[in-house]
C-alpha positions, 0 to 999 in steps of 0.5 A: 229437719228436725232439732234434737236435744238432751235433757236431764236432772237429779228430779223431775216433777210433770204434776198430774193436774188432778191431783190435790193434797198429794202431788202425782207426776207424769213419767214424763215431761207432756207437751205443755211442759216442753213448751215450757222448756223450750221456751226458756232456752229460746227466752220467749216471754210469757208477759207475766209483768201484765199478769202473772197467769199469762203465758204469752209464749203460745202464740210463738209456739206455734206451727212446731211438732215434738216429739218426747223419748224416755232414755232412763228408765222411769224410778220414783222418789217421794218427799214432803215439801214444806210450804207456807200457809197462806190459808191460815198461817197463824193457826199453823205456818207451815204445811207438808205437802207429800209430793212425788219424783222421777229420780235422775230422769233423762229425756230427749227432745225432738223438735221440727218446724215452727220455732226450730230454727231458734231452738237450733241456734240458742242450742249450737251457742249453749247459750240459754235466756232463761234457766232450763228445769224440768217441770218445777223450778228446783229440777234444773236441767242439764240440756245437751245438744245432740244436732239437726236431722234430716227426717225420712218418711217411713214405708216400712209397715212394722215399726218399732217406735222410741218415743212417747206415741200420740194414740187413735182408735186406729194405732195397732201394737204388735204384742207377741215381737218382745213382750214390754210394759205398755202405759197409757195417759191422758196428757195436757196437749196445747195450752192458751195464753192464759193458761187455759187447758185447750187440748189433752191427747192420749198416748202409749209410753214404756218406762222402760229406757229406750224401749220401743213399741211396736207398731202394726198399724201407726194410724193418723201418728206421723212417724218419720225416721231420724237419727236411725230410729222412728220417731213419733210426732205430736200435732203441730201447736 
């Protein structure tokens, strides 16, 4: 079985970790930011009160698989924040810092196993611990249960894919069915409990909404059917 919910905002902000002077966002929200998310709606506790870079929440975490569909298609917005600085404020307190948006995003969420069960039923209540946002604190999120499915394993070998794709030298694209724009990232995966990257996974996206890849050969990606379409998993936490 497999919990499916809805999430969406007037922004959205996934910073792309190399990024410095300017921030550069993720189309879409990687696995460690859906921890994140799924995390304040079942109100797991980071233990920041012992130190602010704790993220204790990893270890509850684990065991659970997601999966990330992009419903909207992908549209960008820049701003310049101010912020206050901390460096040398006499000198100039405040700085601009150019900063860029996905603008009105919507994205699904799938999520089986592991921590499931207490997704499910904070879902079904409406009832969240903490505040839903996608990335940043001020793209509060609007999150929609759509239900629990069952996932069917897949024998069909061409699939066509609606969710973000976890790549391997051995996934093969079938090109010549519809001819889309295909991107591909290097996503932060798996963090540890003190916020230590431990784990990057590539993948292949459209940011065309509801777009599918289509796939001739899925490799090592475990691809189940639900909801009456293929879906794409990550590896367990």
């Amino acid at each position: 079985m497999s919990v499916v919910f809805d999430c969406s905002s007037d922004i959205a902000m996934f910073r792309k970790p190399y990024t410095t002077t300017s921030s550069v966002s993720f189309a879409f929200p990687p696995p460690t930011a859906v921890a994140g998310l799924i995390g304040s709606i079942v109100g797991l506790d980071n233990n920041a009160s012992e130190r602010a870079s704790n993220a204790a929440y990893w270890s509850a975490l684990s065991g659970t698989s997601i999966a990330v569909s992009i419903k909207k298609s992908v549209k960008w917005m820049r701003a310049a924040i101010n912020f206050w600085n901390t460096k040398d404020p006499q000198k100039s307190p405040h700085i601009q810092v150019k900063h860029q948006f996905v603008s009105r995003p919507e994205y699904r969420i799938f999520v089986k196993n592991g921590i499931e069960s207490r997704l499910r039923e904070k879902l079904e209540k409406n009832s969240f611990i903490y505040t839903p946002c996608l990335g940043v604190a001020y793209a509060l999120a609007e999150v929609s249960y759509v239900g629990c499915f069952e996932d069917f394993p897949v024998s069909e070998e061409l699939i066509s894919v609606g969710t973000v794709l976890p790549f391997d030298d051995n996934v093969q694209l079938e090109f010549a069915a519809k001819l889309i724009r295909v991107f591909k990232e290097i996503v932060p995966f798996k963090m540890s409990e003190d916020r230590s990257l431990l784990e990057s996974k590539t993948v292949l996206y459209s940011d065309i909404g509801n777009d599918k890849l289509t796939l001739k050969n899925r490799g090592a990606v475990d691809v189940t059917r639900s909801m009456d379409e293929f879906v794409a998993w990550f590896p367990e936490w």
